[in-house]
Structures are given as C-alpha cells and as structure tokens.
C-alpha positions in Angstrom: 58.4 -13.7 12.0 54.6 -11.8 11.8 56.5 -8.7 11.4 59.6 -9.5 9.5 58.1 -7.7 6.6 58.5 -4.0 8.3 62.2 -4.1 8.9 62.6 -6.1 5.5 64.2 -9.0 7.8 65.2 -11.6 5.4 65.2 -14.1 7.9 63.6 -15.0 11.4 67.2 -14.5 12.9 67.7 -11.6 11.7 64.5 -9.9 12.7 65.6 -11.2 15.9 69.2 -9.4 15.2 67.1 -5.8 14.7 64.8 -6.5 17.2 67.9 -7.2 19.7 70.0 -4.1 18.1 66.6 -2.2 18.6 66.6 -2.9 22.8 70.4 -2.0 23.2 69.9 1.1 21.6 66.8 2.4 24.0 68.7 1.0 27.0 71.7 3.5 25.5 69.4 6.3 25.7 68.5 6.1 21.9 65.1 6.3 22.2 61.8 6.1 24.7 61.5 3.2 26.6 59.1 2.5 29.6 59.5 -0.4 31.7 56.5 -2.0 33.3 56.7 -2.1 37.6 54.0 -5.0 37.6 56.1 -7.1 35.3 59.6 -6.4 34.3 58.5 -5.7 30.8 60.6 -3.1 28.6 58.5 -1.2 25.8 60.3 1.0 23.6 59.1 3.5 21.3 61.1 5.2 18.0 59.1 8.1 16.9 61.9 8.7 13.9 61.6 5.1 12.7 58.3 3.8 13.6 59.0 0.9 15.5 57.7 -0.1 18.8 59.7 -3.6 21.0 58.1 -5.1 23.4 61.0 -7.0 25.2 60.6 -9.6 28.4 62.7 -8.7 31.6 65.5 -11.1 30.2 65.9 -9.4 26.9 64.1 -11.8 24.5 61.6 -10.2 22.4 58.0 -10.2 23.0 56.9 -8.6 19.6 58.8 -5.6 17.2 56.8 -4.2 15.0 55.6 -0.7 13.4 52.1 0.6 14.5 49.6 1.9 12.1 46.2 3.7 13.6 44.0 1.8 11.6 45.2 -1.2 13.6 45.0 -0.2 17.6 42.8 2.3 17.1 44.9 5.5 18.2 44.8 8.7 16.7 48.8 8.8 15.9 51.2 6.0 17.4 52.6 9.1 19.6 49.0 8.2 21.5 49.7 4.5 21.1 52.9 4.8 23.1 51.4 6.8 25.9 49.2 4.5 26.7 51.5 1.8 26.6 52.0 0.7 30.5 55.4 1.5 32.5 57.7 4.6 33.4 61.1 5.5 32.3 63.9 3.8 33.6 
C-alpha cells in the first residue's frame, strides 16, 4: 500500500476499494482515461482530485497514486498525463 497515505486508505483493501471505485468511474465517463494499444493497459487521470490509476487489461490495479512535479519531473501533472501512453477509448 506505497500510496495508501494519499487517499487516507486505512487499509490495503481498501486502497484497493478506491482504486477499484476510481476505474469504474473513468470507464463511466467520469474522468480521462487512455488505454494503451501495445498493451491493454488503462491509465486514468482526475484533474479535480489529483489522482492518476494505472489499471491492467483485467481490472487489477497497477499503481493509484497522486502525482507531484517534483517527483516525474513535469511542469504540472496536466503534462504528466499527456505524456502518459494510450488514446481514449
């Protein structure tokens, strides 16, 4: 649970519970999502909340987490997300 601490997840299964709640809503429509062509993976982006998913072609969560510049480098996490790989769905 690296990144528990940004959604206040008590608990490893329920960072899993936001990160799962987090998916459904981008494949609603909620928010941006990209899917990669090469390899099935499903990378959403919330600009309202912060948080960025990273989900596998079956659903199960590759990381969830909120960006910060200092860490990848970007000059806003708007930039981070565009360079994430895939197109919308």
């Amino acid at each position: 649970m690296r990144h528990g601490a940004d959604f206040d997840a008590t608990s490893p299964d329920h960072y899993a519970s936001q990160a799962s709640e987090f998916l459904q809503d981008a494949l609603n429509g909620g928010v941006p999502t990209k899917i990669d062509p090469d390899t099935g993976v499903i990378r959403v982006y919330s600009p309202s909340t912060n948080a960025f998913g990273s989900f596998n072609p079956s659903g199960t969560t590759r990381t969830y987490f909120k960006p910060n510049p200092e860490v990848h480098g970007f000059a806003s996490n708007w930039d981070y997300w565009i360079a994430q790989p895939g197109i919308a769905p």
